[in-house]
C-alpha atoms as one frame of an Amber mdcrd trajectory, in Angstrom:
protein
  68.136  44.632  68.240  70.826  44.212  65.553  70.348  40.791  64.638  69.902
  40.044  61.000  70.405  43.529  60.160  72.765  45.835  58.648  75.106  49.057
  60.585  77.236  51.822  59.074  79.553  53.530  61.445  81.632  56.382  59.390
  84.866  57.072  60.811  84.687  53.512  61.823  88.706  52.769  61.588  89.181
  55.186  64.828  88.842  54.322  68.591  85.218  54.067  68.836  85.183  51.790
  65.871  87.984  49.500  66.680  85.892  48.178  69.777  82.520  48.661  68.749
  83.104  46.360  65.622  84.121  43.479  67.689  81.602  44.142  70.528  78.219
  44.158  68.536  79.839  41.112  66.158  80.028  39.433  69.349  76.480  40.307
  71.107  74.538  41.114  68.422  75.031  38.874  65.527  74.328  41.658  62.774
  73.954  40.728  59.113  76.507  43.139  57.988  78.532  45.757  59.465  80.069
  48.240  56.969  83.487  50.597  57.732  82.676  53.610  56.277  86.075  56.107
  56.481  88.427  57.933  54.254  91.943  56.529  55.371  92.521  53.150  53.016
  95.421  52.277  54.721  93.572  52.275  58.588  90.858  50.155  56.512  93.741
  47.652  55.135  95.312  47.352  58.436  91.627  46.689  60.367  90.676  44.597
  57.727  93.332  41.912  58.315  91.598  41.618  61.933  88.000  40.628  60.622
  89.436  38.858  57.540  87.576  35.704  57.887  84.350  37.582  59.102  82.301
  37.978  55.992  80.001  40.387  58.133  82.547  42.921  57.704  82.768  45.080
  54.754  84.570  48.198  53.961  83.540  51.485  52.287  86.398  53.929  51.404
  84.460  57.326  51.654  84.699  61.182  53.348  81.117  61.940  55.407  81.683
  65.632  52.841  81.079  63.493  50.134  76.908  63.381  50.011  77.116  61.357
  46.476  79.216  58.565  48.087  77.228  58.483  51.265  73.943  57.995  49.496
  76.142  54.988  47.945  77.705  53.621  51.295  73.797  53.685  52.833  71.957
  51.662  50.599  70.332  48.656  52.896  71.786  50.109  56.038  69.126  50.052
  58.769  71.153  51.523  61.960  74.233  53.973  61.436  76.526  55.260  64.147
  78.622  58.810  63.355  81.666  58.985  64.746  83.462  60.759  61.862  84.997
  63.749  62.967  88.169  66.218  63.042  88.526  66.475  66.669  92.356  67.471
  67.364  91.678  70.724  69.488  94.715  72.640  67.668  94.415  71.453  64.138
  90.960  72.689  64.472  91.981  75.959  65.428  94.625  76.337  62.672  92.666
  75.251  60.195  89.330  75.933  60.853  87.038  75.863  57.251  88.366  72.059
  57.089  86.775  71.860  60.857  83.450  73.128  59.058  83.580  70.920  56.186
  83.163  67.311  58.262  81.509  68.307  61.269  79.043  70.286  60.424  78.737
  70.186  56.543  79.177  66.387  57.149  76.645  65.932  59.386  74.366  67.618
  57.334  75.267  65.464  54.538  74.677  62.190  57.010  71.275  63.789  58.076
  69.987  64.057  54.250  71.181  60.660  53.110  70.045  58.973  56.091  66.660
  60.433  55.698  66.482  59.485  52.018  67.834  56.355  52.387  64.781  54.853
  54.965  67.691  54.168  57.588  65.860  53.648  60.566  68.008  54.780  63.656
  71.284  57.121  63.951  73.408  57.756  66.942  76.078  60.220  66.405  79.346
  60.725  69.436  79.513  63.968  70.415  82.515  65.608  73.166  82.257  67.523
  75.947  83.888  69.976  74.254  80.311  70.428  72.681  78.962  71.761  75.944
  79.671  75.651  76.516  82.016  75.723  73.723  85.658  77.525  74.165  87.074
  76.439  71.070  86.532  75.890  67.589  85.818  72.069  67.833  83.621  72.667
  70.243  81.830  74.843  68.410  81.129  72.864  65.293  80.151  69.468  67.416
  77.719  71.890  69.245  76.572  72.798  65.456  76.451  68.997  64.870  74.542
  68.007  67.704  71.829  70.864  66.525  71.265  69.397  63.320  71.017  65.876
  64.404  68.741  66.531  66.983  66.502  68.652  64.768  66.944  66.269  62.135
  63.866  64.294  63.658  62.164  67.144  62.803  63.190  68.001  58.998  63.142
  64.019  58.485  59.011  65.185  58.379  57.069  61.668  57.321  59.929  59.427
  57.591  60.705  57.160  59.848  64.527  57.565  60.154  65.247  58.916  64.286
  68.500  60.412  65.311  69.953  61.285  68.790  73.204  62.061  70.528  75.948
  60.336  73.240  78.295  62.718  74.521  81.391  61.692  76.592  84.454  63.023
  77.156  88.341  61.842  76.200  88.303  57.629  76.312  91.197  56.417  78.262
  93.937  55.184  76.531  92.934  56.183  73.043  95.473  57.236  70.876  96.753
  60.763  71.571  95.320  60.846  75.065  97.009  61.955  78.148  97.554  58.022
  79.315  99.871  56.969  76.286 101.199  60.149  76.381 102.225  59.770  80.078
 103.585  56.429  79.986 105.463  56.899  76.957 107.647  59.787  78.802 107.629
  58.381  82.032 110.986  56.748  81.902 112.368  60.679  81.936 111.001  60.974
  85.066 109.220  64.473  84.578 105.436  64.501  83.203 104.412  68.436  81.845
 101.080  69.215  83.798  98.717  71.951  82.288  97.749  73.154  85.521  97.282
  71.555  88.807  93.809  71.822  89.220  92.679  70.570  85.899  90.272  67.972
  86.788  89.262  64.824  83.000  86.121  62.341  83.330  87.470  58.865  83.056
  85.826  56.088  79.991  86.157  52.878  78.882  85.897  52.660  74.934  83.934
  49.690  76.016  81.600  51.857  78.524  80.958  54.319  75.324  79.786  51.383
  73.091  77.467  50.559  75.603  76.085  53.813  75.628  75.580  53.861  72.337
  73.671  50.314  72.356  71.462  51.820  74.977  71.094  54.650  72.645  69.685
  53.073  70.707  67.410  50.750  72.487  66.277  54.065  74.262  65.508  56.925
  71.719  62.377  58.233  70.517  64.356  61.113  68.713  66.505  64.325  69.625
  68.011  63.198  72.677  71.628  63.349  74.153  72.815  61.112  76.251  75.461
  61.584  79.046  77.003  58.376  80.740  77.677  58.596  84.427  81.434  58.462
  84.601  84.222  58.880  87.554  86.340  62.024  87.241  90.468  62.312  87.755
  92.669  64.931  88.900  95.439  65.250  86.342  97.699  65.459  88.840  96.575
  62.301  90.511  96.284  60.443  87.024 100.179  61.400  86.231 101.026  60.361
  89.905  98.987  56.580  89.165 101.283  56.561  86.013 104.269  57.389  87.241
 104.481  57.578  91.041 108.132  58.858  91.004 108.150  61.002  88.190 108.608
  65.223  88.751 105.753  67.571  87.540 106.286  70.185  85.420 103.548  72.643
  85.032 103.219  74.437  81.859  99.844  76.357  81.768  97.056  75.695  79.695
  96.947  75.464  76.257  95.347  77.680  73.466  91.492  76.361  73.755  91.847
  73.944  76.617  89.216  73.930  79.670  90.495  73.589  83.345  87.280  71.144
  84.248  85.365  68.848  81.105  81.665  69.864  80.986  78.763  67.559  79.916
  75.658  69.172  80.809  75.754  72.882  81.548  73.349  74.757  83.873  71.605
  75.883  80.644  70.749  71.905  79.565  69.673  71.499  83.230  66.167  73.134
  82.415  65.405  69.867  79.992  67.811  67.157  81.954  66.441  63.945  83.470
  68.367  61.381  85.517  68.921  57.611  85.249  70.498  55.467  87.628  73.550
  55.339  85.261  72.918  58.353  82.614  71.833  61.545  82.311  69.527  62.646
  78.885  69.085  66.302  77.675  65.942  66.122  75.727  65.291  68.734  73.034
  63.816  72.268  74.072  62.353  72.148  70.174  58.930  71.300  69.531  58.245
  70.877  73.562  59.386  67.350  73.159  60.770  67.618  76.784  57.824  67.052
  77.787  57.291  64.138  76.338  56.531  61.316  78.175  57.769  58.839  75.562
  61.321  60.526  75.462  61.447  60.992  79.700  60.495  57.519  80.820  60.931
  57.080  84.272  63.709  59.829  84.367  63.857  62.395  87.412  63.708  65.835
  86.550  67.543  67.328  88.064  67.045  70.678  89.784  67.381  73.856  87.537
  71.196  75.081  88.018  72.323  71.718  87.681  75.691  70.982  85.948  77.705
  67.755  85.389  81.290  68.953  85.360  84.140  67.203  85.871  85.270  69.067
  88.917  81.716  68.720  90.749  81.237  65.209  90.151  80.370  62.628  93.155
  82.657  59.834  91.653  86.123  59.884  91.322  88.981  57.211  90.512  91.281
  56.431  92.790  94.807  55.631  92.105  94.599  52.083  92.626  91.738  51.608
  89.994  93.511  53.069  87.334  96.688  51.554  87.983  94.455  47.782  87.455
  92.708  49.515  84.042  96.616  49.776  83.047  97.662  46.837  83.897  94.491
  45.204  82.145  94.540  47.236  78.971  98.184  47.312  78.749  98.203  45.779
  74.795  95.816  48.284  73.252  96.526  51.522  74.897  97.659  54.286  72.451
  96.952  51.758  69.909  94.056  52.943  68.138
């Protein structure tokens, strides 16, 4: 699919980046695979890893920046948005700057990609997007909006966009994992609330969501990866089996359960033996047979939250992801 061609990913010096670079270098064999981000010294210190990769460029550039991104996507044929401000509180403190790259940058994207004759865009979306509590929530919501109707305002061009939505990747940096195991030698872990219930991902499960992305899309759709769910209690007790909990109540736009598909979405959700797709309610393109496949309808009231999932991670299995992953968590 990528072979011999050329992929942007903006905000590509974050998680998602730092192991879908590798990954489609690897499988794919593309002809270049551009960095597109705003933090030069996160490009100077990913650069030394691909330095003898001549695949590999890097763009220094802001997704608010429309003039630079009509720059940055000149030749690109695929791009994949992961740009974002997605730190719950700093969104909520400082909210216009929230605005700005989610949902004035994706309407930047949208244009340039459009004008540009890029052929395919997948952009990462949260949970947080689905029945929104806070404002980061809100403004990936927004985003997802405008990239699905982007398929529509892209009128006679060819350039399709859709949506993967997931919830936190284990291990990332700033996650409840690195958090955990940095504090564990205290022997207390702070627990929001004992009920609170996370899904559970791989960084390299979301990149191959995104490949199937887009293999998959016709336009307008989000996907939602089938994914085991965690306890938070359970996940501090894997981490630290002797450790004390302390439970401090939840925090100023926090959820008790992660939601990916809310009973609303249900009305235009099919199922896949490992994914769920919304399709769009615009333009009646949920009934099209093109975007549905061979996809089962899931009954109306249907919701895919963390708390009523049917697979769950045991102990044991995450204590093995640790021990595997061990190097890169809270890395990147």
């Amino acid at each position: 699919m990528f072979s011999n061609s050329s992929i942007l990913v903006t905000g590509g010096t974050g998680s998602f980046g730092h192991a879908f670079v590798p990954m489609t270098l690897a499988k794919y064999n593309p002809r270049r695979l551009v960095i597109y981000s705003r933090d030069e010294m996160k490009q100077w210190e990913m650069a030394k890893k691909f330095q003898d990769d001549p695949r590999v460029r890097f763009f220094i550039g802001d997704v608010r920046d429309r003039e630079r991104l009509y720059r940055a996507l000149d030749g690109i044929d695929y791009v994949v948005h992961a740009a974002a401000t997605k730190i719950v509180p700093t969104a909520e403190y400082n909210p216009f700057e929230c605005v700005k790259t989610n949902i004035n940058g994706a309407m930047n994207l949208i244009d340039a990609c459009i004008d540009k004759g890029v052929k395919r865009v997948v952009a990462l979306s949260t949970d947080k997007a689905s029945s929104p509590v806070n404002l980061y929530g809100a403004t990936k919501l927004a985003s997802d909006k405008l990239f699905v109707a982007g398929n529509s305002y892209a009128g006679g061009h060819n350039t399709r966009f859709c949506v993967v939505r997931y919830g936190n990747v284990m291990g990332s940096r700033g996650s409840v994992i690195p958090f955990f195991l940095s504090i564990r030698d205290k022997g207390v872990l702070p627990i929001t609330d004992a009920r609170m219930t996370r899904f559970m991902i791989s960084l390299e499960q979301g990149v191959e969501l995104v490949w199937h992305a887009f293999r998959d899309m016709e336009g307008g759709e989000i996907y939602v990866k089938k994914i085991p769910s965690m306890k938070v209690v359970d996940l501090a007790g894997a981490v630290a089996p002797e450790a004390k909990l302390d439970f401090i109540g939840i925090r100023p736009g926090e959820k008790l359960h992660e939601q990916m598909i809310s009973e609303e979405d249900s009305l235009y959700t099919y199922e896949y033996p490992e994914h769920f797709k919304i399709l769009p309610a615009i333009n009646n393109w949920h009934t099209s047979n093109e975007r549905i496949k061979d996809g089962q309808k899931v009954p109306e009231g249907f919701s895919y939250t963390s708390d009523n999932n049917t697979e769950w991670m045991a102990a044991d299995e995450l204590q093995a992801w640790i021990a595997a992953n061990q190097h890169k968590i809270g890395s990147i």
